[in-house]
N, C-alpha and C positions, 0 to 999 in steps of 0.2 A: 512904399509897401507893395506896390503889383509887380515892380523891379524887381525886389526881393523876391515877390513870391514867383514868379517867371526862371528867377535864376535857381531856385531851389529846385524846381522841376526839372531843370534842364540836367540838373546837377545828377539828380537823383535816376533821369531814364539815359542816362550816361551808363551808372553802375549798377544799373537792372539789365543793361545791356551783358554784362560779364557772368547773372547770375542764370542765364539762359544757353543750354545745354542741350544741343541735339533737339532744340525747339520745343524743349519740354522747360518748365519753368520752377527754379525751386523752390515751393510754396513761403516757407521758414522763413529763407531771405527775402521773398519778396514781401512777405508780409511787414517784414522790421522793415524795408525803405519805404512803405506807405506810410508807416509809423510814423518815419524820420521827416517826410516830407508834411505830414501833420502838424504833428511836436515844433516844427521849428518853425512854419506857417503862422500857425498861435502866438508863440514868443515873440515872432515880431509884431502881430497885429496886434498884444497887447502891453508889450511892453516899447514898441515904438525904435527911436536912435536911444534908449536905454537897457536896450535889450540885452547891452554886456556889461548890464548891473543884474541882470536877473540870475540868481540863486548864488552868486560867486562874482566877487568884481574883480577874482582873476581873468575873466576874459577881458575885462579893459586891458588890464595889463599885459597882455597876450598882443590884441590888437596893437599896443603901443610900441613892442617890439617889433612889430612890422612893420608900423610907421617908422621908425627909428634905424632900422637896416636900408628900408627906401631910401630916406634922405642921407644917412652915413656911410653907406656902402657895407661890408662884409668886414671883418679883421679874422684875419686867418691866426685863431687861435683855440688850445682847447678851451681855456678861459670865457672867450666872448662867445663859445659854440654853447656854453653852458647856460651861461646866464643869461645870451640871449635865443637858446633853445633852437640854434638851427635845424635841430631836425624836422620840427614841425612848421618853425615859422618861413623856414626857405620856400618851400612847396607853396605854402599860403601864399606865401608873396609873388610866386610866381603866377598862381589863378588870379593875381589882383590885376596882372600887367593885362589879364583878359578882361577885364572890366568887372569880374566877382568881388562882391563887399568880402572885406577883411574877416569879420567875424564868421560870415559864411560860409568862407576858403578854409577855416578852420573846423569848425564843424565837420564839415563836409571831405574832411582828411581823418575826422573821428568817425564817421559813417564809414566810411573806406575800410577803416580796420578791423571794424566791426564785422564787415563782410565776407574782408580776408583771414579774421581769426574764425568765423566760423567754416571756409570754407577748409583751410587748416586742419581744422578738428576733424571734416569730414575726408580727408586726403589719410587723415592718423588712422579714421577709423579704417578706411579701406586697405592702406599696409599690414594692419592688425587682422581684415578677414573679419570682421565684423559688420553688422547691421546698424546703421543709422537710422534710432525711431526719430519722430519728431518731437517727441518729450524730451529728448534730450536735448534739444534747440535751450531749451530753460535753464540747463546749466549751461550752455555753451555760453551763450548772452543773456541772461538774467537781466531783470527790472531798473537796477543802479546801473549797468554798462550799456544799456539801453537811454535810461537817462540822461546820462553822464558824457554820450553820442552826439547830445539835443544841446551841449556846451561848447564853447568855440576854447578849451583845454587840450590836456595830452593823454587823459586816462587810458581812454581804448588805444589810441596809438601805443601809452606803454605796456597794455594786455595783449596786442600782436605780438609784437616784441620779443616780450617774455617766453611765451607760447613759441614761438619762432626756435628759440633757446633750448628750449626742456623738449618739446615735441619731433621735433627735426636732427636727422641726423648727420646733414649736410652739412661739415665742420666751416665752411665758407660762412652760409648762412647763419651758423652760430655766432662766429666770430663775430661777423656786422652788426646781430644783431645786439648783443652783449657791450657792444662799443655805445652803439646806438641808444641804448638801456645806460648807460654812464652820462651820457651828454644832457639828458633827459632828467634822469634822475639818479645819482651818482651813490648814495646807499644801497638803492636798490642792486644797480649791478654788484657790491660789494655782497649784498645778502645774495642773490641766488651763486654766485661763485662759494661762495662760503658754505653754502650748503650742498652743492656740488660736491667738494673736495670734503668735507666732513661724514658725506653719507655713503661717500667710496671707501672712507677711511674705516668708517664704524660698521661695514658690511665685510671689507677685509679683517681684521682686527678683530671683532666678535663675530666670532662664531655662531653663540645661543644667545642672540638676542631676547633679552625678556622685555617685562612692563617694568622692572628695577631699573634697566639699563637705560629704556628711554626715559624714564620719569628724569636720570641724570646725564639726558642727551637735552633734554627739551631747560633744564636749567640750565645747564653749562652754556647752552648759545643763546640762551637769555641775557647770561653775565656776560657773555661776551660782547653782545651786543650794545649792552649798555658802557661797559668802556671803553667799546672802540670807540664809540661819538666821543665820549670825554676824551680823550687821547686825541684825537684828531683835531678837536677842537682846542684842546692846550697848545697843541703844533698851529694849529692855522693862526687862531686869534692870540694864542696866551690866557686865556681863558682857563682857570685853575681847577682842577677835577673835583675840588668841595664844593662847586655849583653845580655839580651834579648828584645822580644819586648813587655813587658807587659807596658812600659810607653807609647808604640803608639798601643795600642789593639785595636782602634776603629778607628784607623785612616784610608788613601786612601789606602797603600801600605797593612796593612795589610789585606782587603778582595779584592783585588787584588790578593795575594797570596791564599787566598782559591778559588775563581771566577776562577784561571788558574788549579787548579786539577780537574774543571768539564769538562773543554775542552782540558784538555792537554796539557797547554800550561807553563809546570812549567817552561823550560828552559830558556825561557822569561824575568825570574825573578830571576836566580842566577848568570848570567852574563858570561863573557867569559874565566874567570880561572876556571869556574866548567865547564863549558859544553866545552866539545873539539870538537863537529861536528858544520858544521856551521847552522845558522838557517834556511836556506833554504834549506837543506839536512833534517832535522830536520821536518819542516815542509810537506814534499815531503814523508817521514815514515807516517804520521800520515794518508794519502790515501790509505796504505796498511794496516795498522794497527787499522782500524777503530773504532774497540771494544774501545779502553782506553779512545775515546771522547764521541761516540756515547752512549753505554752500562750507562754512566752515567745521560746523557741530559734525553736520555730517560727516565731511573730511577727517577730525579727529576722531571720530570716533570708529572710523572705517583703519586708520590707523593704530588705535588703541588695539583691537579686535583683530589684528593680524590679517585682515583680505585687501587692503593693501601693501603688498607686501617687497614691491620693487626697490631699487636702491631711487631711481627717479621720483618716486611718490615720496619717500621719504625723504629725499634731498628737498623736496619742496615746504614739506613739514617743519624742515631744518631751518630752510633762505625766511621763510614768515617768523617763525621765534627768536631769529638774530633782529628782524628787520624791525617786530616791535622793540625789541629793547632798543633800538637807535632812536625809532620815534617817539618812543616814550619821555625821552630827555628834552622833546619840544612842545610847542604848542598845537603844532600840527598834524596831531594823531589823531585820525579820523578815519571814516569807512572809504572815504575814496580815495585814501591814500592805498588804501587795502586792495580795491578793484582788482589790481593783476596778479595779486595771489587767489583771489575767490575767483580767475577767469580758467589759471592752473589748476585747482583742486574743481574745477566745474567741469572741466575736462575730463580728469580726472576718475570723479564720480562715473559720468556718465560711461567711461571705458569700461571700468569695474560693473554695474551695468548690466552692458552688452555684450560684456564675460558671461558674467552670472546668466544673463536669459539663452547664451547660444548654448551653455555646458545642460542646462535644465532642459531644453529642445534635444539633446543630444542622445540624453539619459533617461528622456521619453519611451516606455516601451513602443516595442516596433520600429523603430527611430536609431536602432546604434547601429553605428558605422562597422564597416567590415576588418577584422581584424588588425589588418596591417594597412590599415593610413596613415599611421603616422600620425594619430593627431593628439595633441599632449593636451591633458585635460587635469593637469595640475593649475 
């Protein structure tokens, strides 16, 4: 335990080291690594060498792939890069060879991204000429990708990522990152690609976007969604597209199951041999956790309303309603599957924002600028 806790310090005034700046310190971030050094302080002091049973025994599984690349070596393939998740577990395994516990090394690579997707945000905000409040720290890393930080998974690693993707215009950086986003989690880079090329298409191609057009933007990649898993999965396994739900596409259940990933309420809808906590435990999270309900309502609705109005905000709105309809055909449709689309629209949010509050300062009497600045306040 004092091991751990020694290494988690070390860990932590390592990457408070990056978040220091002309000797001034970034309050935001430094506040989330005290968090992180807290949160994961606790989980080991009470849950012990069980601590990668605590909230998800994916982190066994995690650690096991570490174990398992030690002793076996590497196979250079995209197959074993997937399923044993090189991109996370390589890094880990290589803090191991320094003497860091495995679950830790992991963690502590979901801390990292945390840091670097918020410092991301604030690199977008500054290209843009915009103001970085600290209220917007909230959407940037919300409560779940905070938590989520405190697990030895891949969540925040694939909210960098994605971010990385949508945010950045460094076509290098895209590519990696998008690759990177495959190997991880192989839907997903199909959904934000998808939604990519769909929201260049439907910004080309319609002209007068209305609420008719998206109402059959937002089902079409619904349907889409859910037969590319069937399809894919008749191709990989043989597995026959009547076990899925493309014979009820339109029906009550199934936008029921998309309607429950805006408000969080997937557990609802896969009953009580997937979900093991009960639903009013379940629901009593969702008060602390408030990003995975809110961060989205918001987002649609900011999209409904036309004041997001980019092709990228809407390319995101697209890559989430293919991405439920994949996940909808599993068991594994849950809010932290969700994490890097609520990390996107948190972003997002917050841009639109610090739109809104610099045009309101602008239009402030006494306050407008001189004619000819230049400055588009569309």
């Amino acid at each position: 335990m004092i091991l751990i806790s020694l290494q988690t310090l070390f860990l932590a005034f390592a990457i408070l080291l990056t978040v220091i700046k002309a000797r001034r310190i970034d309050l935001a971030a430094s506040a989330y690594i005290l968090l992180w050094v807290i949160g994961t302080i606790l989980i080991y002091h009470r849950y012990g060498v069980a601590s990668d049973l605590f909230y998800s025994n994916d982190q066994r599984f995690m650690t096991s792939m570490i174990e398992s690349i030690n002793k076996n070596g590497l196979e250079l393939s995209i197959d074993s890069a997937i399923a044993l998740r090189y991109v996370v577990t390589i890094p880990a395994l290589v803090l191991t060879k320094f003497g860091i516990d495995s679950l830790l090394a992991l963690k502590f690579i979901q801390m990292v991204c945390v840091i670097f997707s918020y410092k991301l945000a604030r690199q977008h905000f500054e290209s843009q000429k915009l103001e970085f409040k600290w209220q917007y720290s909230l959407f940037v890393f919300g409560p779940s990708l905070v938590f989520n930080s405190l697990l030895g998974l891949r969540d925040a690693v694939l909210s960098f990522l994605v971010l990385n993707f949508v945010f950045t215009n460094d076509r290098k950086r895209r590519f990696l990152s998008i690759c990177a986003v495959y190997l991880l989690r192989p839907h997903l880079a199909a959904a934000l690609i998808f939604g990519l090329v769909v929201s260049a298409a439907f910004n080309k191609f319609w002209l007068k976007p209305s609420l008719v057009s998206r109402v059959a933007l937002v089902i079409g990649s619904y349907a889409t969604g859910i037969c590319t898993y069937a399809l894919v999965s008749l191709y990989q396994h043989g597995i026959a597209t009547d076990n899925f739900r493309i014979s009820r596409l339109f029906n009550q259940d199934s936008f029921l199951d998309l309607a429950s990933n805006f408000v969080s309420l997937q557990f609802l809808r896969l009953g009580d041999t997937v979900v093991a906590s009960s639903n009013t435990s379940l629901l009593l999270l969702r008060l602390i956790f408030f990003d995975i309900f809110a961060t989205p309502i918001i987002f649609t609705l900011l999209i409904i309303c036309y004041k997001l109005r980019s092709q990228r905000n809407l390319g995101i709105f697209i890559s989430f309603i293919f991405f439920v309809g994949v996940v909808s055909n599993t068991n594994w449709n849950s809010s932290r599957q969700n994490i890097p689309f609520i990390a996107l629209m948190g972003v997002a949010i917050a841009e639109y924002l610090a739109q809104r509050r610099k045009h309101s300062a602008i239009e402030k009497p006494g306050l407008s600028p001189p004619l000819h600045t230049g400055l588009n306040r569309s």
